[in-house]
C-alpha positions as CSV (number, residue, x, y, z in Angstrom):
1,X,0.0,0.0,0.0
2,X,1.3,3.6,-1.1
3,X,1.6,6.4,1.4
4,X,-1.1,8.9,1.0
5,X,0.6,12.2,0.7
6,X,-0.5,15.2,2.5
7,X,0.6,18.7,2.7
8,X,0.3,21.3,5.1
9,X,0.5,25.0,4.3
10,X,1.2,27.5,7.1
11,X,3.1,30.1,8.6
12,X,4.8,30.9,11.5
13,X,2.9,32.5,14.6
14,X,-0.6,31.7,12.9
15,X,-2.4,30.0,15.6
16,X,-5.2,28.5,13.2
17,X,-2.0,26.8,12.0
18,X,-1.0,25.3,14.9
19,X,-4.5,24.4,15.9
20,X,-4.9,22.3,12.4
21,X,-1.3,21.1,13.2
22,X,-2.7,19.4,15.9
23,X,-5.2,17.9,14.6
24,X,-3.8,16.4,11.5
25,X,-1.0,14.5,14.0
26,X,-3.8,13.0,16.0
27,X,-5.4,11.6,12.9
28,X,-2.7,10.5,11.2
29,X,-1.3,8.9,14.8
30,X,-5.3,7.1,14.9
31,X,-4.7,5.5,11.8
32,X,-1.4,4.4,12.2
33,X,0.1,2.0,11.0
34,X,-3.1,0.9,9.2
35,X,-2.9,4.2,7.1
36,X,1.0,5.5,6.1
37,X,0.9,8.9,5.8
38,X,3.4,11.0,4.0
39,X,3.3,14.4,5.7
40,X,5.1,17.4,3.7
41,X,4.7,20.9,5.7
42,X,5.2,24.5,3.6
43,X,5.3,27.9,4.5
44,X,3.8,30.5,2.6
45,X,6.9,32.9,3.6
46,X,9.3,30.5,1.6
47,X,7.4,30.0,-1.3
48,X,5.9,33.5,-3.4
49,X,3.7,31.4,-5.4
50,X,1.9,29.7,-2.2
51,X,1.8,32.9,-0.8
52,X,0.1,34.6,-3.4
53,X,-2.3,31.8,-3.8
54,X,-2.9,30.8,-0.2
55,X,-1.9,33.9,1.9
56,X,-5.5,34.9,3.5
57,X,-6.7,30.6,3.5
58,X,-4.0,29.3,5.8
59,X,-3.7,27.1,6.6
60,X,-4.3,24.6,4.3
61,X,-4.4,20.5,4.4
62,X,-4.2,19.2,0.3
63,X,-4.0,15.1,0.5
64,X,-2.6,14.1,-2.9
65,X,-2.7,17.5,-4.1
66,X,-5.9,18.7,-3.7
67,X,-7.3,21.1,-1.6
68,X,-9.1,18.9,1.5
69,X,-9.6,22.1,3.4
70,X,-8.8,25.4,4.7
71,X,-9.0,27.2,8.0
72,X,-9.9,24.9,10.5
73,X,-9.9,20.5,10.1
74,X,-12.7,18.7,11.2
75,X,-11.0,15.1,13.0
76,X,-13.7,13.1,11.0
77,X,-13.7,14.7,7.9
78,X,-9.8,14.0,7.3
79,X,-9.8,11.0,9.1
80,X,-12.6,9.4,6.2
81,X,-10.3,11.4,3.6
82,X,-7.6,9.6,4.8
83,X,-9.2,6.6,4.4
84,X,-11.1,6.8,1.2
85,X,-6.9,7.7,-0.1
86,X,-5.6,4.8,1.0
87,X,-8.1,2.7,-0.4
């Protein structure tokens, strides 16, 4: 089985970001090891294209490059995601 890939967008000192953060490691550690999980994390200060595109959404949770959601992450929502990826 293939990890799922999922990227986190954020920025330093955004405390929505650390809030999702949070979330996305309990999942990931509730599905584990049923569900690998290949966890890539970006910051829109590095990256002028991610910043342009993301700068008022973050942060932002894509799973194999789409957008799952922004703002805030719902445990149930991602966890099903997750799943239905994996699949």
């Amino acid at each position: 089985m293939a990890a799922v890939s999922l990227t986190f967008i954020a920025k330093p000192g955004c405390h929505l970001c650390d809030d999702a953060r949070g979330v996305v490691r309990e999942v990931i550690d509730s599905l584990a090891p049923a569900v690998e999980v290949e966890v890539t994390e970006l910051s829109i200060l590095d990256n002028p294209a991610l910043r342009d595109e993301f700068a008022e959404e973050i942060p932002v949770v894509m799973i194999e490059g789409r957008v799952h959601t922004i703002w805030r992450v719902e445990p149930a929502r991602l966890r099903t995601a997750l799943l239905e990826a994996s699949a």
